[in-house]
C-alpha positions in Angstrom: 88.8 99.2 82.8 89.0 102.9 83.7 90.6 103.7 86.6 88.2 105.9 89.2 89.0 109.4 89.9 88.9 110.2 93.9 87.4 113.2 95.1 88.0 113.9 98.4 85.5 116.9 99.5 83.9 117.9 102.6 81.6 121.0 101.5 77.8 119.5 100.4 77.7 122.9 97.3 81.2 122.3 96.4 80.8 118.4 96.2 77.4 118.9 94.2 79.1 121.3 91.6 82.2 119.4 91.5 80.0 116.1 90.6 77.8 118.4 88.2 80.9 119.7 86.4 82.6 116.2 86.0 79.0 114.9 84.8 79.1 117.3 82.0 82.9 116.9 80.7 81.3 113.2 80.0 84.1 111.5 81.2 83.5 107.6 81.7 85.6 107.3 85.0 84.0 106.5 88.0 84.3 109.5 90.7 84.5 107.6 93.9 83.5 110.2 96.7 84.7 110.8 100.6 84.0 113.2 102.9 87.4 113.5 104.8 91.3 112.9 104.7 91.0 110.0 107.1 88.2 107.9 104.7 90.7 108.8 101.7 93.7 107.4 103.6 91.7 104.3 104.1 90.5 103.9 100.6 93.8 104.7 99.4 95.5 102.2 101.6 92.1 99.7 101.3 91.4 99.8 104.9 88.8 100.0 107.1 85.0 100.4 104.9 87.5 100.7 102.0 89.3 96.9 102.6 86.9 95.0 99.9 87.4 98.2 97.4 88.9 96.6 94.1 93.0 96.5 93.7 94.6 99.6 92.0 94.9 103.1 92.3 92.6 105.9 91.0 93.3 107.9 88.2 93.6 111.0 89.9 92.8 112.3 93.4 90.8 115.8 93.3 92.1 116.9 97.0 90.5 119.5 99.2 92.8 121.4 101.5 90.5 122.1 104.1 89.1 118.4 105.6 87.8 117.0 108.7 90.0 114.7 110.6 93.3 115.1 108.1 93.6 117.7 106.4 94.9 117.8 102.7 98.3 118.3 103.1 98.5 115.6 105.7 96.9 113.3 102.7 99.6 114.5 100.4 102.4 114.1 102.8 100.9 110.3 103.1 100.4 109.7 99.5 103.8 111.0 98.3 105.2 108.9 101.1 104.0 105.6 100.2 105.8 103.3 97.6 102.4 102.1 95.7 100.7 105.4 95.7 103.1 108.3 95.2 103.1 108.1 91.5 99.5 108.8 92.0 98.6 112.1 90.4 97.2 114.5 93.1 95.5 117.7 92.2 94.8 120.1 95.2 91.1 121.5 94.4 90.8 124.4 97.4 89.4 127.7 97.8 92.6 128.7 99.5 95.0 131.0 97.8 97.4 131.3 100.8 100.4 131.5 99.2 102.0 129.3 102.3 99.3 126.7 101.4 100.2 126.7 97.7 104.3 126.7 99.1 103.8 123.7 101.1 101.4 121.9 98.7 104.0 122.1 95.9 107.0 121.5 98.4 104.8 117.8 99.3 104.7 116.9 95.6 101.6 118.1 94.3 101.2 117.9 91.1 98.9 121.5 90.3 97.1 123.4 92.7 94.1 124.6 91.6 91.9 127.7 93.4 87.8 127.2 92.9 86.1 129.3 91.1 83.7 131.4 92.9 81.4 131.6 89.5 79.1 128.4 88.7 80.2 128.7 84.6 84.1 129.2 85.6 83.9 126.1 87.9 82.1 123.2 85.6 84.5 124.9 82.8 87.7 124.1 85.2 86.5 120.9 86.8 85.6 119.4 83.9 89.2 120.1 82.0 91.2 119.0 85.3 89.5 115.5 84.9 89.7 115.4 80.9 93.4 116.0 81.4 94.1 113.5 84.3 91.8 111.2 83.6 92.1 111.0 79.7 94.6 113.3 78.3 97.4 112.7 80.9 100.3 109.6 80.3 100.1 107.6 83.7 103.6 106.5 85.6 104.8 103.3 83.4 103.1 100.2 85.1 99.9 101.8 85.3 97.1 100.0 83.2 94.9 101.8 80.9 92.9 99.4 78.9 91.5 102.2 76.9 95.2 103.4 76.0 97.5 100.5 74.9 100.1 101.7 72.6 101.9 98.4 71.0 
């Protein structure tokens, strides 16, 4: 069974194109969607509407900077800091290209920071490589199950 890819997004467009561009790279993942850093924390860490979600961590979680409730680096800072999760690969997905956002991002274990694309072409293009690579391409943390990848 593939393991889901997490997209934490607030912005409606961004979400759409995001979806769109993941859609069209054909990847069989599941993209499991949430709106802010606090849901993501609770699907993460299967609590609250999250407590029935299946055991085992996604794939990779596509991270927004810029979220309601807890922001992205907050997330990070979670993630990195909890045993089961902080082998989790976490891609920051922002139109932010502070260079104290990318600093701090990197300096709470991201593992690539990546700036949108402002141009529709450019973004499906870049979306749909980041999840080819973490999703597919990408050798997970030993322990991780990949049913799809079992090398004997």
């Amino acid at each position: 069974m593939l393991k889901p890819i997490l997209l934490v997004e607030d912005d409606a467009r961004d979400l759409e194109l995001t979806l769109v561009a993941l859609e069209r790279s054909q990847l069989a993942n599941e993209v499991v969607v949430v709106r802010d850093g606090a849901e993501a924390l609770d699907y993460l860490n299967r609590e609250g509407v999250h407590a029935d979600r299946p055991e085992g961590n996604p794939a990779v979680i596509l991270l927004d900077l810029k979220l309601p409730k807890v922001n992205g680096l907050e997330v990070l800072k979670s993630v990195r800091a909890t045993e089961s999760l902080k082998s989790v690969p976490v891609v920051m997905l922002t139109s932010s290209q502070t260079e104290s956002d990318v600093v701090q991002s990197y300096a709470l274990g991201v593992n690539a920071y990546v700036v949108k694309p402002v141009e529709f072409k450019q973004f499906v293009t870049a979306i749909a490589d980041l999840g080819v690579f973490w999703a597919v391409l990408n050798e997970p943390p030993p322990g991780s199950l990949r049913a799809s990848r079992r090398y004997e």
